[in-house]
C-alpha positions as CSV (number, residue, x, y, z in Angstrom):
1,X,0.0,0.0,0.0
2,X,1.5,3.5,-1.1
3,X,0.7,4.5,2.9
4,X,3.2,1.6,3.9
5,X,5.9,2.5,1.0
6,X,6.2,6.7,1.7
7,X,4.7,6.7,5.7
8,X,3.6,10.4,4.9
9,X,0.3,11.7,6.8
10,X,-0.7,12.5,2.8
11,X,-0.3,9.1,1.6
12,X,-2.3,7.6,4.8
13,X,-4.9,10.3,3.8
14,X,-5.0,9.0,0.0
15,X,-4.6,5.0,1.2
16,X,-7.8,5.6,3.3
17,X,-9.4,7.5,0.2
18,X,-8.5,4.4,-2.1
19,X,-10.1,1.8,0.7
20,X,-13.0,3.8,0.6
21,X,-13.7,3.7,-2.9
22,X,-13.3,-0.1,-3.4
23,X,-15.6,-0.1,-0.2
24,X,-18.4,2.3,-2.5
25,X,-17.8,-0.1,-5.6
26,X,-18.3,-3.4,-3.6
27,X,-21.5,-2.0,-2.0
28,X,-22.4,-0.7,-5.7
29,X,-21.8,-4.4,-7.0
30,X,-23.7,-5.7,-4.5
31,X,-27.2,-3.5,-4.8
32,X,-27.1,-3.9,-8.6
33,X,-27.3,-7.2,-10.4
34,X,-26.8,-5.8,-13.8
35,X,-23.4,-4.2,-13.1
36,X,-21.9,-7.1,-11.4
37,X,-23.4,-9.0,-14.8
38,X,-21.8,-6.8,-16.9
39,X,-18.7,-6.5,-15.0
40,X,-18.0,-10.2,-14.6
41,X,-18.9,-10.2,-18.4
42,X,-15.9,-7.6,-18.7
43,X,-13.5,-10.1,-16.7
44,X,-14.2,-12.7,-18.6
45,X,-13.6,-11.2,-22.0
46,X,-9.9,-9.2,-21.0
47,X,-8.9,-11.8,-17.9
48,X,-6.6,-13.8,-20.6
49,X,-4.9,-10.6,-21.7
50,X,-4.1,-9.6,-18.3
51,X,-2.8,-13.0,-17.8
52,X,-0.8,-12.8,-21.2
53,X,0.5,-9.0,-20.3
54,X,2.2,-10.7,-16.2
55,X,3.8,-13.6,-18.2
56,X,6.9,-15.4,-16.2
57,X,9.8,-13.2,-17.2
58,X,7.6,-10.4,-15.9
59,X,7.1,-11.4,-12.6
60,X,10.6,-12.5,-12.1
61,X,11.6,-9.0,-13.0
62,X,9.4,-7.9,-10.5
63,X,10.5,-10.1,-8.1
64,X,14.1,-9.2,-8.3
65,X,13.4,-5.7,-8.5
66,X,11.7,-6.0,-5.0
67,X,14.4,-7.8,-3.8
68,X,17.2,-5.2,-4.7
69,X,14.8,-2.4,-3.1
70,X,14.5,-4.7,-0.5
71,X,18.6,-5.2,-0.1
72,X,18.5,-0.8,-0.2
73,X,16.5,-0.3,2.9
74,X,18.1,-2.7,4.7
75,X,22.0,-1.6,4.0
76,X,20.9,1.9,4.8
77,X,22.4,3.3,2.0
78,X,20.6,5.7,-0.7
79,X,21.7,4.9,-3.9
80,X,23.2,7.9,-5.9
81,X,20.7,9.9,-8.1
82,X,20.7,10.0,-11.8
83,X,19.8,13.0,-13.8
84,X,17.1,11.8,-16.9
85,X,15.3,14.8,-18.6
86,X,12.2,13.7,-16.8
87,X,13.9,14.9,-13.7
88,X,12.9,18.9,-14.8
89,X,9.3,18.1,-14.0
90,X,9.4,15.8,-10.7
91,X,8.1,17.3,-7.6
92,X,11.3,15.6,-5.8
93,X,13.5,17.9,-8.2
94,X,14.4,20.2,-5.3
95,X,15.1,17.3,-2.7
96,X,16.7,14.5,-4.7
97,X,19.3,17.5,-6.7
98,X,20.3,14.6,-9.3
99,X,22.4,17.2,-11.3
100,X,24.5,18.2,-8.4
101,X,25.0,15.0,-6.5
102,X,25.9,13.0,-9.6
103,X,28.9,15.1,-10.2
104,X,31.1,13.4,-7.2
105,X,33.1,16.0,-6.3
106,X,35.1,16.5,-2.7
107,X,34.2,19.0,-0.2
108,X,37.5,20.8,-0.7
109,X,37.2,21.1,-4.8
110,X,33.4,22.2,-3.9
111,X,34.4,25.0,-1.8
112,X,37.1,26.3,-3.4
113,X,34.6,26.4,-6.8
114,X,32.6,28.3,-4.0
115,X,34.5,30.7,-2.3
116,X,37.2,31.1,-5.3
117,X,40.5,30.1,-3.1
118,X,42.6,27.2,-3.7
């Protein structure tokens, strides 16, 4: 759940939103006969594609892409950032500073760039 993954009093907020809505749908479903027909119809008709879509290698990629996030949290280490163009329009921008923490450079190098003394 995206409440359990960012642990932000916004994405509790949205989680709860989210519950709520499949909690509306369910009781929808459950007062009209005709949209659980036609919805079950629905299933039936794209469930193989679905299945087609999540095929073997995708689920291993999945799995070992959990894994390495999983390996991340538990060394305690954040992994350097890397500057993409996509980066100009992320609301992280600000905090994640790709362009400026990719460069690698030492403290001394950075001040004297800085302050202009060698």
């Amino acid at each position: 759940m995206l409440s359990g993954v960012l642990n932000s009093p916004r994405a509790i907020r949205v989680n709860i939103e989210i519950m709520r809505a499949f909690v509306r749908i369910r009781q929808m479903l459950s007062t009209d006969k005709d949209l659980a027909r036609r919805l079950d119809d629905l299933e039936k008709k794209y469930d193989q594609q679905f299945r087609i879509v999540f095929d073997e290698a995708l689920w291993r990629e999945t799995e070992e892409t959990a894994q390495r996030a999983h390996g991340l949290i538990a060394s305690g280490r954040t992994p350097p950032p890397v500057y993409e163009k996509r980066c100009e329009s992320c609301s992280l921008l600000a905090d994640c500073l790709p362009k400026t923490l990719q460069k690698r450079r030492s403290v001394k190098s950075y001040l004297t760039k800085i302050i202009g003394e060698p």
